[in-house]
C-alpha positions in Angstrom: -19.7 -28.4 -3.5 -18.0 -28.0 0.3 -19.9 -26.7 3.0 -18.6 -23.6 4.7 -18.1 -25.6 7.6 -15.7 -27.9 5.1 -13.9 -25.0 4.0 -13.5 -23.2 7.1 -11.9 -26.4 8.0 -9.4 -26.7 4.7 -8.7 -23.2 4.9 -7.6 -23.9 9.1 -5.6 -26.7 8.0 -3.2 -25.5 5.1 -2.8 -22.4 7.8 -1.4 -24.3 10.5 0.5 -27.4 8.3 2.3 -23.7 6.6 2.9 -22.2 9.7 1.5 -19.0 8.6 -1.1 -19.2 11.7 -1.1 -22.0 14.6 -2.8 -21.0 17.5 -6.3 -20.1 17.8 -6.3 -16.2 18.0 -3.9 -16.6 15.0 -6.5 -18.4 12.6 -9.6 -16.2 13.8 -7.4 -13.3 12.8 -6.2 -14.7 9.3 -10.0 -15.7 8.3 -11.2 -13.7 10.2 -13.7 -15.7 12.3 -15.1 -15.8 15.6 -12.8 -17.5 17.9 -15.7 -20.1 19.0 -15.8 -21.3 15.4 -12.4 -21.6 15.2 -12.4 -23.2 18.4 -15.5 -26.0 16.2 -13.2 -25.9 13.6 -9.7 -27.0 15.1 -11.4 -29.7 17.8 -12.6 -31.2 15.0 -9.3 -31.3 13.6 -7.8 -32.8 16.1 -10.7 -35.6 16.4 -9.6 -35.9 13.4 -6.4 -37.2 13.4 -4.9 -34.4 11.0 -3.1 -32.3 13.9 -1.9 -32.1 17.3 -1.2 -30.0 19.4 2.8 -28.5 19.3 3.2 -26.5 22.0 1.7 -24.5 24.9 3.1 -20.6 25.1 2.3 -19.2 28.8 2.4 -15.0 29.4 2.1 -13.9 33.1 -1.7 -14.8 34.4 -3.5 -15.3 31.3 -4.5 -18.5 30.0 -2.0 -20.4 28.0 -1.9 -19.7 24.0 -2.2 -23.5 22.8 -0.2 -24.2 19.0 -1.1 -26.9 16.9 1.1 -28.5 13.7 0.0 -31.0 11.8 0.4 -35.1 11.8 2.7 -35.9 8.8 5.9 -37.0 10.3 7.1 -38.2 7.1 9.8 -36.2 5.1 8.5 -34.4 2.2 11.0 -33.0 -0.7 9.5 -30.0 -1.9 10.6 -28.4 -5.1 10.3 -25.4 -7.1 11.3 -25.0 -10.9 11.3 -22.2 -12.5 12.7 -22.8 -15.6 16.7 -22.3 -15.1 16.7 -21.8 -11.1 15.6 -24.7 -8.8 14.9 -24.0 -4.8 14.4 -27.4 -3.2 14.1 -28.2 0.8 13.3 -31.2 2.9 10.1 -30.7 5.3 8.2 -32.8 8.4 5.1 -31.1 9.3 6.1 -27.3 8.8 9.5 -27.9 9.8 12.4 -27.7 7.5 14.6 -30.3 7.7 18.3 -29.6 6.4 19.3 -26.6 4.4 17.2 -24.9 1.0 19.2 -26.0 -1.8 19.1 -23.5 -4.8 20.7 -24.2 -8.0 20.7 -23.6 -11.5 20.2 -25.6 -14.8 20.1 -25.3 -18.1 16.8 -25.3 -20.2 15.0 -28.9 -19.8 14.0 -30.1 -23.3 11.8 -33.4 -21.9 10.1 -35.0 -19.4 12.8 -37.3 -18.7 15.6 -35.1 -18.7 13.2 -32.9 -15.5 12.9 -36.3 -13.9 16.8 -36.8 -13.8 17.4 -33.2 -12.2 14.7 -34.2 -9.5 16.5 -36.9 -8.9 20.1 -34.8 -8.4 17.8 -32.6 -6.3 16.1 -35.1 -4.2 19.3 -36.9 -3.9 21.6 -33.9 -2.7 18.8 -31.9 -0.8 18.2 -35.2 1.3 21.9 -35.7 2.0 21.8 -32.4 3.5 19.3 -32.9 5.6 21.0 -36.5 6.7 18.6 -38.6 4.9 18.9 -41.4 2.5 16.9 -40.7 -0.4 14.7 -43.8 0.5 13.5 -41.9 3.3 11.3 -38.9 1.2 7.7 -40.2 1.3 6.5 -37.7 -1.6 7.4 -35.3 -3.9 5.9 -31.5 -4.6 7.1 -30.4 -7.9 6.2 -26.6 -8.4 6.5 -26.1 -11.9 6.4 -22.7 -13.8 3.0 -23.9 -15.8 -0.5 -22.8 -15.6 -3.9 -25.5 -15.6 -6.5 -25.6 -18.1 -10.5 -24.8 -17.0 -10.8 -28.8 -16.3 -7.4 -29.1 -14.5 -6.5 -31.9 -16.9 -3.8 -30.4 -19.0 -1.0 -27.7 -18.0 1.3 -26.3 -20.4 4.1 -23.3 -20.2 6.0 -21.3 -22.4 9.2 -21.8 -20.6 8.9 -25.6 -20.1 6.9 -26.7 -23.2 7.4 -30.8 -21.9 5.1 -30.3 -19.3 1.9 -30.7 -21.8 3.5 -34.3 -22.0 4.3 -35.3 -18.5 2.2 -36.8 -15.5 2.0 -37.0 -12.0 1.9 -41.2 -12.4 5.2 -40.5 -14.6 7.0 -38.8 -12.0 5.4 -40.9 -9.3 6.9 -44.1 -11.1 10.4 -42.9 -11.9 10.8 -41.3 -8.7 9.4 -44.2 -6.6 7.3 -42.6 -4.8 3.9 -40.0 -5.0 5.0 -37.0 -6.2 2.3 -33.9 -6.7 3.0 -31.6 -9.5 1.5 -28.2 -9.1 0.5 -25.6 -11.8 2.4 -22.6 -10.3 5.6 -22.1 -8.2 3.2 -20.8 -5.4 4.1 -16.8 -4.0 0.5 -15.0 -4.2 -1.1 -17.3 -1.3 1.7 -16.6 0.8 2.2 -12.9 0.4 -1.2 -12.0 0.7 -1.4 -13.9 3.9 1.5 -12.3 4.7 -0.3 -8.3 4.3 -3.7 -9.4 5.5 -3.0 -7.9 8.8 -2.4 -4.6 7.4 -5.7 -4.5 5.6 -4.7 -5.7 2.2 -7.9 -7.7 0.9 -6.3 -8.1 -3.1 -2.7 -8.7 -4.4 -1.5 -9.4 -7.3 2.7 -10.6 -7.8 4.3 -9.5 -11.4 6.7 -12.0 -11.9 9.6 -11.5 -14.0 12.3 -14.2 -14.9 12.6 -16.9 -17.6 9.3 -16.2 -17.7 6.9 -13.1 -17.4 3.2 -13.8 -15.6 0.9 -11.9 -13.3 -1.3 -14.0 -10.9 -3.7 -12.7 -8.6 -6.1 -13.8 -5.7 -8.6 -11.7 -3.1 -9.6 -12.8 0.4 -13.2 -13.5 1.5 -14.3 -11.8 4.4 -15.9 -14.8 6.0 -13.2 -17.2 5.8 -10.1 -17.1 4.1 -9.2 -16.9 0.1 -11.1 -17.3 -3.0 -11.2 -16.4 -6.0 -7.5 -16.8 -8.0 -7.3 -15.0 -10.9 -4.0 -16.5 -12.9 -3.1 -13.4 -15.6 -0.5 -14.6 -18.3 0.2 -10.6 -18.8 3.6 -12.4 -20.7 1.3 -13.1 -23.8 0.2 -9.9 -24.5 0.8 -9.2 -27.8 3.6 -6.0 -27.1 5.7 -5.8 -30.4 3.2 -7.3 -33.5 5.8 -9.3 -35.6 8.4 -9.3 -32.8 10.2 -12.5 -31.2 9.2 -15.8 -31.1 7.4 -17.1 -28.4 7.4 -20.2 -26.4 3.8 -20.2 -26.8 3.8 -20.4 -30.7 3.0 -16.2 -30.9 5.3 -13.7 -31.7 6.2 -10.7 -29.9 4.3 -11.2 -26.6 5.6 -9.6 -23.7 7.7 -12.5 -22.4 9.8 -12.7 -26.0 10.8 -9.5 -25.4 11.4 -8.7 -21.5 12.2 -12.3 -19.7 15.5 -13.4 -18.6 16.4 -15.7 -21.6 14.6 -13.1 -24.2 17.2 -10.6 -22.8 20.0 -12.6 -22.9 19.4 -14.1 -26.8 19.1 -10.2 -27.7 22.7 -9.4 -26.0 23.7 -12.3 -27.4 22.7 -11.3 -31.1 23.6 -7.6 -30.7 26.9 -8.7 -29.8 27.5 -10.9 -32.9 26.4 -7.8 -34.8 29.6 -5.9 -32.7 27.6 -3.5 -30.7 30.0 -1.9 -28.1 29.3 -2.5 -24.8 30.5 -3.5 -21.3 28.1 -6.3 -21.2 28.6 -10.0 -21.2 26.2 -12.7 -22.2 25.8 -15.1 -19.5 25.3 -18.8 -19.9 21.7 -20.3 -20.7 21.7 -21.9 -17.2 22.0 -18.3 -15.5 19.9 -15.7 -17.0 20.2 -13.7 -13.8 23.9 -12.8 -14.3 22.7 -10.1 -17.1 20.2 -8.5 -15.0 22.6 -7.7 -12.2 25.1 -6.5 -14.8 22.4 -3.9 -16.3 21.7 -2.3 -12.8 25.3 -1.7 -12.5 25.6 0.1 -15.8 22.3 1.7 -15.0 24.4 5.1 -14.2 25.2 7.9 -16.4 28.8 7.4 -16.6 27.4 3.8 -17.6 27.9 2.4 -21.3 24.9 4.0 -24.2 24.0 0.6 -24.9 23.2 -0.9 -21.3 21.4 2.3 -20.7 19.0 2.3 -23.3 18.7 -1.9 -23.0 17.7 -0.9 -19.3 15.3 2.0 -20.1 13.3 -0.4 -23.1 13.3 -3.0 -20.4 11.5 -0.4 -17.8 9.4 0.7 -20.1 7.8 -2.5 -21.1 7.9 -3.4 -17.5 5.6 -0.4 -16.5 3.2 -1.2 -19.4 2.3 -4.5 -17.9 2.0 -2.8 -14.3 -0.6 -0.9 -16.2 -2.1 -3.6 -17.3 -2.8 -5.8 -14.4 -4.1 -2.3 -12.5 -6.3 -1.5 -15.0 -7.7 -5.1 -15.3 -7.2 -5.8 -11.8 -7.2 -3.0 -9.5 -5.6 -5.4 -6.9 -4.7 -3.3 -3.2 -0.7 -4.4 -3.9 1.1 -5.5 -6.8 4.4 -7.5 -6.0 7.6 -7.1 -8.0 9.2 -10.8 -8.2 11.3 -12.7 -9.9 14.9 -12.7 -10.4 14.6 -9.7 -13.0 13.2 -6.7 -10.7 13.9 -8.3 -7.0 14.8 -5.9 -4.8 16.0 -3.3 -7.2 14.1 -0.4 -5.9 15.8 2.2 -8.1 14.0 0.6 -11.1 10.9 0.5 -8.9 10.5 3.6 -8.7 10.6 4.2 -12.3 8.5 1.5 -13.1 5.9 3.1 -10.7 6.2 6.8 -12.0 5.9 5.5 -15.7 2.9 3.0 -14.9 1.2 5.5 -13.0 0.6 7.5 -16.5 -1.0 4.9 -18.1 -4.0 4.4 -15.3 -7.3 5.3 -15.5 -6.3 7.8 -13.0 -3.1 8.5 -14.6 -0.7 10.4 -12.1 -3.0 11.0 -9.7 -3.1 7.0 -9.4 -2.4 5.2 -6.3 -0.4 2.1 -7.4 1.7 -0.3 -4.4 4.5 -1.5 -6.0 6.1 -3.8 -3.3 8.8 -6.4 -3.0 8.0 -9.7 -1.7 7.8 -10.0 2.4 8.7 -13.8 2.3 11.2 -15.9 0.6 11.9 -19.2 -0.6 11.7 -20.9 1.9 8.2 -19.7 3.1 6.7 -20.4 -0.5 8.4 -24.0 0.0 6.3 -24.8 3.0 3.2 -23.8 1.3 3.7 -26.6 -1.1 4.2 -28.8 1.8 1.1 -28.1 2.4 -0.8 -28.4 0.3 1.0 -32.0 -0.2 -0.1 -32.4 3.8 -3.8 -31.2 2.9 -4.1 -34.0 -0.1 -3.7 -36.7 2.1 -5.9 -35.3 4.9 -8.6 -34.9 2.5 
């Protein structure tokens, strides 16, 4: 087991290779620690070899704010897939390097067939960042899975494959050492992101080609602990209902994700509902989502309407869920399904609220995420960073 002395240093170290803190009175606030052990902490760092310092910031008379980065110099392709939408971005240190590439895809059905699309991604998102793809010393690969108790298997629902596939696989076809993670990594981040403000618990709903509900709380001594991965998505929600990718029928994600929702347009269609809505292709669930919140009105077609009100509903039930199991200080709407739509946040919120302990007297914090894609990509970068240091 680490020593608190080991972790303090871990837990200074993915800080500053993210960005998220660099400077001294930045870590001691983020694990919250006394600057002289942060001051331990980061020389030993730097005996180390593991980071340098970046730059020196100077404000009238006061002595100079000092900011370290880390050592990797080498370019690092970081990816994220979530099933049908890919973010991908070149990084050195905590640096991005070129543009974030985003594009869609259509389901993967093998392990081969996600090594070719890393392989597009690698090879376009390094051309954009001037690089031949010889260049990218590793690989992160984010994938939309979770880990079982050992950490020898992962498996999803939305990318079945993954049971099958390997780090040495990728690592082979790719030609270089490429890291595959167990989640697309937004509840580190975002919590980091509120811990200023007194938020000690968070948990982000995550709503897209697949439905999930992770969770982590931060130790008072030095930094985070305790991750709590919820698959909310396999609650049983309709007994009998849809087909799962997990084998069940209707859990949660059969009913409410992006390609659930779709494959029900789809069918409802064939069975000549009337209605203003158009199936989009497999690769871009998103499309219908965006076309829902613009019926969502009440000159808006019966059909939409009630597709948008079920969809809230089931929503709201698993916001209940994860408060009643969780009680986290923040719960964070994500996903390409409920995004910065606030008008269905506030619905979700007034219809979860009843089915609390507390019921409407509840106080639930239903928030959007504060970062973006690119932030969550430079958490994977460093985590890749932290591997090789330790």
């Amino acid at each position: 087991m680490a020593s608190r002395a080991q972790l303090n240093q871990q837990a200074a170290f993915r800080l500053i290779a993210s960005g998220q803190a660099t400077s001294l009175s930045q870590l001691a606030r983020a694990l919250r620690l006394p600057p002289n052990t942060l001051h331990g902490v980061v020389n030993r760092l730097l005996e180390g070899g593991a980071i340098c310092l970046d730059r020196t910031e100077r404000y009238g008379r006061g002595r100079p704010i000092q900011h370290y980065r880390t050592r990797n110099r080498r370019p690092v392709l970081v990816a994220q897939c979530h099933g049908s939408v890919w973010n991908a971005a070149v990084f050195v240190d905590n640096r991005r390097l070129g543009p974030l590439r985003v594009s869609n895809c259509s389901p993967l059905n093998d392990a081969e067939e996600a090594i070719r699309v890393l392989r597009k991604e690698r090879d376009a998102t390094a051309r954009a960042a001037r690089l031949e793809p010889k260049q990218i010393a590793g690989v992160v690969l984010a994938i939309n899975a979770v880990e079982s108790e050992h950490g020898r298997v992962m498996t999803s629902s939305v990318l079945p494959w993954i049971r099958e596939a390997s780090a040495e696989q990728f690592s082979r076809a790719m030609g270089c050492r490429v890291q595959l993670q167990h989640a697309v990594g937004t509840v580190i981040p975002e919590l980091r992101a509120r811990a200023a403000r007194g938020v000690r618990s968070l948990a982000v709903l995550n709503v897209g080609d697949g439905v999930s509900a992770h969770a982590q709380c931060v130790d008072k001594v030095w930094g985070l602990h305790q991750a709590m991965p919820g698959e909310v998505g396999h609650v049983v929600a309709q007994p009998g209902g849809p087909r799962c990718g997990c084998g069940n029928r209707g859990c949660l994600e059969a009913l409410i994700s992006g390609p659930a929702m779709v494959r029900r347009v789809r069918t409802d269609l064939k069975r000549g509902v009337r209605t203003r809505l158009i199936a989009p292709p497999r690769r871009a669930p998103s499309e219908l989502f965006a076309q829902l919140e613009a019926l969502d009105t009440r000159d808006g077609d019966r059909y939409a309407r009630a597709l948008t009100e079920e969809f809230l509903h089931r929503v709201a039930w698993a916001v209940s869920i994860v408060t009643n199991m969780l009680a986290s200080d923040v719960i964070v709407l994500s996903g390409y399904a409920l995004q910065s739509r606030d008008a269905w946040r506030q619905r979700i919120l007034k219809r979860a609220c009843e089915w609390t302990l507390f019921g409407k007297a509840a106080s639930i914090r239903l928030e959007f995420p504060l970062l973006g894609p690119e932030d969550y990509l430079r958490e994977l970068a460093a985590s890749f960073a932290e591997v090789a240091h330790e």
